[in-house]
C-alpha positions as CSV (number, residue, x, y, z in Angstrom):
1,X,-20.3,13.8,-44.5
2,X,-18.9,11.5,-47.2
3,X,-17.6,13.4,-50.4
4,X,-20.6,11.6,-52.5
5,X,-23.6,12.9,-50.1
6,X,-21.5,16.7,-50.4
7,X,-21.4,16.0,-53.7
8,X,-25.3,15.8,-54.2
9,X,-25.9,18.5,-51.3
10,X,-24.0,20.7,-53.5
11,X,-25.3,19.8,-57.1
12,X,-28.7,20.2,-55.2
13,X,-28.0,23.9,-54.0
14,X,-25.8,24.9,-57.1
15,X,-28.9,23.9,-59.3
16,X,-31.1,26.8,-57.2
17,X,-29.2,29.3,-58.4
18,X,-27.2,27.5,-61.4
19,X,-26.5,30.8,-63.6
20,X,-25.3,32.7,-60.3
21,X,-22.9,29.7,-59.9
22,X,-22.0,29.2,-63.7
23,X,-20.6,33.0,-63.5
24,X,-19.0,32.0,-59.9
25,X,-16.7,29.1,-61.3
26,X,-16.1,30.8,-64.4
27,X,-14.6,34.0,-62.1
28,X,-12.8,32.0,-60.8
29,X,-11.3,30.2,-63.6
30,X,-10.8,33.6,-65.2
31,X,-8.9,34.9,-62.0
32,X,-7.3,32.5,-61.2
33,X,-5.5,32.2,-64.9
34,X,-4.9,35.9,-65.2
35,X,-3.2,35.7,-61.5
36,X,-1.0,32.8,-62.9
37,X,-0.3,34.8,-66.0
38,X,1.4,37.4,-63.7
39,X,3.5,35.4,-61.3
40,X,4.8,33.1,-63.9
41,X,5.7,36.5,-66.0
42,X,7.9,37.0,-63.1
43,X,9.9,33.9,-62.2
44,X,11.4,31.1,-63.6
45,X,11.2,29.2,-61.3
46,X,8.5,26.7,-59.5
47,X,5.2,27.8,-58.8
48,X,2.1,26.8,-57.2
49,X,-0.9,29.3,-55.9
50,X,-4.0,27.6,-54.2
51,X,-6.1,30.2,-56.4
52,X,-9.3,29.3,-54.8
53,X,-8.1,29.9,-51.6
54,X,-7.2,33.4,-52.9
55,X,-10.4,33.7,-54.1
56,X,-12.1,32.9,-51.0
57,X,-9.7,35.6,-49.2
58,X,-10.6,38.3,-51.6
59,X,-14.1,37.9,-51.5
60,X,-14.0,37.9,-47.4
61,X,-12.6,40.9,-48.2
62,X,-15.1,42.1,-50.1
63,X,-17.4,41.9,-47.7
64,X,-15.8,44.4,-46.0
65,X,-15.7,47.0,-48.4
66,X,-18.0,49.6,-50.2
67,X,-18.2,51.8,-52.7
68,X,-15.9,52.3,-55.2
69,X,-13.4,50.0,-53.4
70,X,-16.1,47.2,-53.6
71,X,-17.1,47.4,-57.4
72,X,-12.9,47.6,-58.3
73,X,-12.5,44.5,-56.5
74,X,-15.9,42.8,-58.1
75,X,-14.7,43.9,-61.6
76,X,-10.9,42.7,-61.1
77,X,-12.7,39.5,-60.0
78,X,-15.4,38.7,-62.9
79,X,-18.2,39.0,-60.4
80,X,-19.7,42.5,-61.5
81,X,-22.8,40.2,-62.7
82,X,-23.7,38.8,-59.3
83,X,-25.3,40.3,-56.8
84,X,-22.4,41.3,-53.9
85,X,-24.8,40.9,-51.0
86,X,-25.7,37.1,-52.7
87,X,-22.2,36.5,-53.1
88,X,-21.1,35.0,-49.3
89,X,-24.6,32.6,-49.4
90,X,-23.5,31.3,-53.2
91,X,-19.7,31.3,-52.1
92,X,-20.5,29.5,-49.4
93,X,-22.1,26.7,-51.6
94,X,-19.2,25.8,-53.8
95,X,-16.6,25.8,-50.7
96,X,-19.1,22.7,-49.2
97,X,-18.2,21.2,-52.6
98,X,-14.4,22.1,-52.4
99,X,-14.1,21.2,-48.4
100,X,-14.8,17.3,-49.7
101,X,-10.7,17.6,-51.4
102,X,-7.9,17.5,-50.0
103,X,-7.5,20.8,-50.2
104,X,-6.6,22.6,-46.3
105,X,-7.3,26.4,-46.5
106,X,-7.0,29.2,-44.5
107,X,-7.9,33.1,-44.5
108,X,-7.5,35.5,-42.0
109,X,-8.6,39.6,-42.4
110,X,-6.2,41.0,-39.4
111,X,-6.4,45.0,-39.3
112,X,-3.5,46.6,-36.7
113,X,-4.5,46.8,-33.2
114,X,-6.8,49.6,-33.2
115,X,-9.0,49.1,-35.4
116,X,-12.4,47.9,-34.1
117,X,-13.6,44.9,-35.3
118,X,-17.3,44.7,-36.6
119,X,-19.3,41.7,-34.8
120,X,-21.2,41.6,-37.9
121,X,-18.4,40.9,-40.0
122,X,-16.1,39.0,-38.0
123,X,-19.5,36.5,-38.0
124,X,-20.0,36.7,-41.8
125,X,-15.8,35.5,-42.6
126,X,-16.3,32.9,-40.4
127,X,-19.8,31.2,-41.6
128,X,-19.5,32.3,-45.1
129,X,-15.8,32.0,-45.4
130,X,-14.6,29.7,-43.0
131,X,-12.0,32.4,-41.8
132,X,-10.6,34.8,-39.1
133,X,-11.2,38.5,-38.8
134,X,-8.3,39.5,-35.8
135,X,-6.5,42.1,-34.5
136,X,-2.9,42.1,-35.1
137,X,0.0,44.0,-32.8
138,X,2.3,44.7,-35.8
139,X,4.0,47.2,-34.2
140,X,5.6,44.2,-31.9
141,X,7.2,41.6,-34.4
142,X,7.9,39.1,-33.0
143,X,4.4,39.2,-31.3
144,X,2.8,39.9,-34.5
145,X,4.8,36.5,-36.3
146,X,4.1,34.5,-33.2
147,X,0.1,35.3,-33.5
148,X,0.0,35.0,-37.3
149,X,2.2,31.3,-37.4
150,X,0.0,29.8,-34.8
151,X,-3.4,30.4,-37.0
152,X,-1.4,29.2,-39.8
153,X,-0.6,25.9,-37.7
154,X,-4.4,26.0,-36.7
155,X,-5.8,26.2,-40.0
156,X,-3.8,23.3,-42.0
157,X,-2.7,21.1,-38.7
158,X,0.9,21.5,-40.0
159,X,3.4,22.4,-37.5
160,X,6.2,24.0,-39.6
161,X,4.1,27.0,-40.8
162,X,6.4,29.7,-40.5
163,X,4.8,32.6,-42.8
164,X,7.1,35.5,-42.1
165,X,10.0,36.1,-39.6
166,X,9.2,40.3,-40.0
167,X,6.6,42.5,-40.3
168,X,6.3,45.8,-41.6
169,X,5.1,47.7,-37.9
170,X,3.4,50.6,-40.0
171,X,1.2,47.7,-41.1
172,X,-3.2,48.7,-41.4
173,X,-4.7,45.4,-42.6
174,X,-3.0,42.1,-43.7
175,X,-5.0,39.6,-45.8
176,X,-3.6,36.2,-45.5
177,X,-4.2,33.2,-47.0
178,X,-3.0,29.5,-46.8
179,X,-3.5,26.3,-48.9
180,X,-2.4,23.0,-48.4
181,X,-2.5,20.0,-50.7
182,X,-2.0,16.4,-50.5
183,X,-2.5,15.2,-54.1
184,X,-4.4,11.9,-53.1
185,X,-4.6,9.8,-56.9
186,X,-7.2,7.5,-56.7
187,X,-6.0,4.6,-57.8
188,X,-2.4,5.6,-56.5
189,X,0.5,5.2,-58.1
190,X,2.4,1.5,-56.7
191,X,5.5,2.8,-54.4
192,X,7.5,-0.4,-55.6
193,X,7.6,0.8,-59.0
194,X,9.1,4.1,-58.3
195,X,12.5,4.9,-59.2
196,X,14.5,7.6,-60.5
197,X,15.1,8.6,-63.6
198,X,16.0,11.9,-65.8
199,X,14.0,14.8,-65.6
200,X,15.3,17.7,-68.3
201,X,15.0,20.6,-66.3
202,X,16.1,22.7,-69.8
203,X,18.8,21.8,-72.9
204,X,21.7,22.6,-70.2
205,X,20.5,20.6,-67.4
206,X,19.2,17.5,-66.0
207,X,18.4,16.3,-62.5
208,X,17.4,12.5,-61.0
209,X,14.3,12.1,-59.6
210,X,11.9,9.6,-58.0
211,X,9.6,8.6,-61.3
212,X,6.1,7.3,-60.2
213,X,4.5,4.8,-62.6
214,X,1.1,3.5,-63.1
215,X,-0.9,1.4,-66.1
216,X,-4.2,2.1,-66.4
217,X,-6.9,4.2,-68.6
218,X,-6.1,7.7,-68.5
219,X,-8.6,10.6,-70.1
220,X,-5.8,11.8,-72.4
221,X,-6.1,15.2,-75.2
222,X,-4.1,17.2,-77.6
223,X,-4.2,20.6,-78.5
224,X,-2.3,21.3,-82.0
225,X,-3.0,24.6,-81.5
226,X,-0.7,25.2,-78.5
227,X,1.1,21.6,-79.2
228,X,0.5,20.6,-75.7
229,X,-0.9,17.4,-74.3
230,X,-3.4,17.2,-71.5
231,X,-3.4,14.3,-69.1
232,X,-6.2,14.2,-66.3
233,X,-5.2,12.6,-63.1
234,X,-8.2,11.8,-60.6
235,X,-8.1,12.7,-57.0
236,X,-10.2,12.0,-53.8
237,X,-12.9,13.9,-52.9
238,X,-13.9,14.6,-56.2
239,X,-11.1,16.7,-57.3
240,X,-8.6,15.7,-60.5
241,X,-5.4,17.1,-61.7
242,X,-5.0,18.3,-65.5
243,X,-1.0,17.9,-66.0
244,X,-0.3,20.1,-69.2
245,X,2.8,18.8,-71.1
246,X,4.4,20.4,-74.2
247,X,5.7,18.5,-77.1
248,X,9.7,18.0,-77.1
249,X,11.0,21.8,-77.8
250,X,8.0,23.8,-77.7
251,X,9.0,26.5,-74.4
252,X,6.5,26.2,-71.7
253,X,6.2,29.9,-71.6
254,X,4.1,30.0,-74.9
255,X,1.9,27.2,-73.3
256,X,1.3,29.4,-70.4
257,X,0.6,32.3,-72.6
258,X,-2.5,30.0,-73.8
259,X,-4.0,29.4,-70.7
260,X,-7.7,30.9,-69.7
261,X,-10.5,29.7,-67.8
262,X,-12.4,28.8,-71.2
263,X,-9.0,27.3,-72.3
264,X,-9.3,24.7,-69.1
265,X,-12.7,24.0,-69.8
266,X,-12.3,22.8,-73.4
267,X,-9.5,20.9,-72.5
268,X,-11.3,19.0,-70.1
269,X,-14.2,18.6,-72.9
270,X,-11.7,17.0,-75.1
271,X,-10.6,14.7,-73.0
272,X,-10.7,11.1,-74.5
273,X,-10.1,7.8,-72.0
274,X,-7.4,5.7,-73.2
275,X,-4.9,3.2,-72.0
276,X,-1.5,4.4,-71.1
277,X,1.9,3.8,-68.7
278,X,2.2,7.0,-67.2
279,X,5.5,8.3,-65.5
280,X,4.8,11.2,-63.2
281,X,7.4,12.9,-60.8
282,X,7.6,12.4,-57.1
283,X,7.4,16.4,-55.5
284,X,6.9,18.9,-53.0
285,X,5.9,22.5,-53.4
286,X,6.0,24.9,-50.7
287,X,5.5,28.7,-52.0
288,X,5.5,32.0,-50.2
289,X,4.5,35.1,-52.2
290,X,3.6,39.1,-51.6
291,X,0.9,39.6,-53.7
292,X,0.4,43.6,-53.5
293,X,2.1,44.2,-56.7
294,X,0.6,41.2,-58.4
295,X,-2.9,41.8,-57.4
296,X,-2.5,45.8,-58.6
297,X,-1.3,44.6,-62.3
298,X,-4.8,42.7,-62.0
299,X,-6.4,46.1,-61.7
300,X,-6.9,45.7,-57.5
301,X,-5.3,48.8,-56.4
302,X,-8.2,51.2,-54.5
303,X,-8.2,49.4,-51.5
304,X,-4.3,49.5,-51.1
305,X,-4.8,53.1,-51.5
306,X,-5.8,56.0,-48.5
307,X,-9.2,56.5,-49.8
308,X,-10.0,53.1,-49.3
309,X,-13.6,52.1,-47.9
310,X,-13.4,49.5,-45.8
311,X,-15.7,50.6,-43.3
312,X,-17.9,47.5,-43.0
313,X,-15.2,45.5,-41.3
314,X,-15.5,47.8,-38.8
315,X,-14.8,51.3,-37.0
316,X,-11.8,53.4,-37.2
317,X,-11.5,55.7,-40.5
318,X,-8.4,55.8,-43.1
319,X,-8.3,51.5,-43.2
320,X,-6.4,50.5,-46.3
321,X,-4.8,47.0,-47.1
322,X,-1.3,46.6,-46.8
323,X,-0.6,43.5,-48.0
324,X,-1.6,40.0,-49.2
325,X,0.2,37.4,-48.3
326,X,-0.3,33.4,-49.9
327,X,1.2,30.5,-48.8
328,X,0.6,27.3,-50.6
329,X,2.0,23.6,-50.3
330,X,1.6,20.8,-52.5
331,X,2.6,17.7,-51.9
332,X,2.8,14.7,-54.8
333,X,3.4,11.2,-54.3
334,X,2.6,7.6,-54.1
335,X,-0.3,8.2,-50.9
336,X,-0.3,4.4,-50.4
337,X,2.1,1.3,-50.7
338,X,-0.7,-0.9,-51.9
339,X,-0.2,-2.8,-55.0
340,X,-3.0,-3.1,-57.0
341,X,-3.6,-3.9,-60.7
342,X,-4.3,-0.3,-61.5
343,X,-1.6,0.9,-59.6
344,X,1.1,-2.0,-61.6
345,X,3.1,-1.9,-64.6
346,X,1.0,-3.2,-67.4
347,X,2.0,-7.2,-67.7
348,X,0.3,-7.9,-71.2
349,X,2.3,-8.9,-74.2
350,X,1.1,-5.6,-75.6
351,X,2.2,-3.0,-74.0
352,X,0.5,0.5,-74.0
353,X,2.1,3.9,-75.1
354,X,4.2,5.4,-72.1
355,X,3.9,8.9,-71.4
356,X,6.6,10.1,-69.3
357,X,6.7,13.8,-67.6
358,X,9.9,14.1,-68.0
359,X,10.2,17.8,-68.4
360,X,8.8,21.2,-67.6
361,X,4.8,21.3,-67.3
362,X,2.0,22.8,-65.8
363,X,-1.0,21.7,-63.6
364,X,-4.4,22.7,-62.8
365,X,-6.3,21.2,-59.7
366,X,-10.1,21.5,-59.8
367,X,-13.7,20.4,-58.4
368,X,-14.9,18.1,-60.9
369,X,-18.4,18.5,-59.9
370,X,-18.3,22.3,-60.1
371,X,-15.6,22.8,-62.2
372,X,-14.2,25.4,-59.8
373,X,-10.1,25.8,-60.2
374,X,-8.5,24.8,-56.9
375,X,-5.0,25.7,-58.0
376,X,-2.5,26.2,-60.7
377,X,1.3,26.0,-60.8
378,X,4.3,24.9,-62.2
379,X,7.3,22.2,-62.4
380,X,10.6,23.7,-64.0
381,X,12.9,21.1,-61.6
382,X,10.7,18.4,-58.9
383,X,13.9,18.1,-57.0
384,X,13.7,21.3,-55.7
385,X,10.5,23.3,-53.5
């Protein structure tokens, strides 16, 4: 189905139901800015989480639970105004918008061996959620890595997925999710124009990179308030990037500090089109992360816990999460050696203002239809993963 018609299918369904779906993307703005908030409290380093990929993995996993386990999770996740049993039909909606992207996603609920798997539910993660509900042999390693890498492999079509090399054997229930991200610009940036240049990783350090450039009309703001500027970048399928880059000296921590889900959405109301040569780095982001500890600072901690109700995934009391694991990859570049006019340094006799991302920023990917948040992260040094 071409991304246009899923476009309309979606509008079509979204506009049933368009309140339910206004609190769904605005969850998962919210989430998905308070989960950035916490990993980037705890690194400096690069970071990219495919949120809504998270998202869908913690609401599969809602399913699954009841109780007072179910309405932590809702609450941690905004969604304590929807109905839960709605929830997979209306989910389901806005992942036919998001499945027109780039975006490659997979989630997998995989309780030990043991644990009997409800029919009911193993059906409802797979239509609703486009995911796996397995068993798992964690008390065999290697067996347990060998099962886990090749859904990976299945899910995204990439061949080096390795996840983990251990697992814990004393392991109940895994939740693991996996995004994948080619960053297709449309127009692309013109391959013959890239070369390398500076990129000021902090005051003490610089490192050469490949520079993409491209001349066209961008949808450019400014926020005085958090002196940050706010460059949208469209993407097939309907998707676009929002590169968010602090003025000369300002710390990208206190930009970070700024971010919401209301934060993202009047930026993108702001946004003014405008003719500019933009510079943009050349990357690749591949991110592993344990998300237990995260995901309790959020306020997610019953179902980690022994009096966790999980029974609707299926027989066996005593079921508890163990872990969530996230694996997301994001790949930035040129996408085609075509030269067009878009995609070429501007040749008039006046030339436009050049904004060069030259130094740390961060970036949100979302559904421009919806407005759902695909994924958030950030780029201290594009020379390194």
């Amino acid at each position: 189905m071409a991304p246009s018609l899923l476009s309309l299918v979606g509008l079509l369904l979204l506009s049933l139901c368009s309140s339910e779906a206004d609190v769904l993307t605005d969850s998962n703005a919210d989430f998905s800015a308070r989960l950035y908030h916490v990993v980037s409290s705890r690194t400096d380093d690069n970071i990219f989480l495919s949120t809504f990929t998270l998202t869908n993995g913690l609401l599969a996993l809602v399913s699954g639970t009841n109780g007072p386990t179910k309405d932590q999770l809702l609450q941690a996740l905004s969604l304590t105004g929807l109905d839960s049993q709605a929830l997979p039909d209306l989910f389901q909606t806005l992942r036919t918008l998001v499945l027109a992207t780039s975006l490659k996603q997979g989630v997998a609920v995989l309780p030990a061996v043991g644990f009997q798997l409800s029919a009911s539910y193993l059906d409802l993660v797979q239509s609703k959620f486009g995911g796996n509900a397995v068993n798992v042999a964690y008390t065999v390693p290697q067996e347990a890595t060998d099962t886990i890498n090749q859904w990976a492999q299945d899910q995204t079509g990439d061949q080096d997925q390795d996840l983990m090399t251990n697992w814990d054997p004393n392991t109940q229930l895994l939740l693991a999710t996996i995004g994948s991200f080619k960053a297709q610009f449309t127009p692309s940036f013109n391959a013959s124009l890239t070369q390398d240049e500076r990129f000021y990783v902090d005051n003490y350090h610089v490192v050469m990179v490949p520079m993409m450039l491209r001349a066209d009309k961008f949808f450019l703001a400014y926020d005085p308030s958090v002196k940050v500027g706010v460059l949208k970048l469209p993407m097939a399928g309907e998707a676009a990037m929002l590169v968010l880059l602090p003025d000369e000296g300002v710390d990208i921590s206190t930009v970070e500090e700024e971010i919401t889900g209301n934060k993202i959405q009047s930026w993108i109301r702001k946004l003014k089109k405008t003719k500019l040569e933009v510079q943009l780095p050349r990357f690749l982001l591949e991110r592993s992360y344990f998300l237990r500890d995260v995901l309790q600072t959020l306020d997610i901690t019953r179902v980690f816990q022994d009096d966790a109700d999980l029974s609707t995934i299926g027989g066996g009391a005593g079921l508890k999460l163990t872990q969530v694991f996230h694996k997301s990859v994001l790949s930035v570049d040129e996408s085609s050696d075509d030269i067009t006019a878009e995609g070429g340094a501007s040749s008039s006799s006046s030339l436009p203002p050049r904004l060069t991302v030259n130094r740390p920023f961060v970036f949100v990917i979302y559904q421009e239809t919806s407005g759902a948040v695909l994924s958030m992260g950030r780029v201290v040094n594009p020379s390194r993963k």
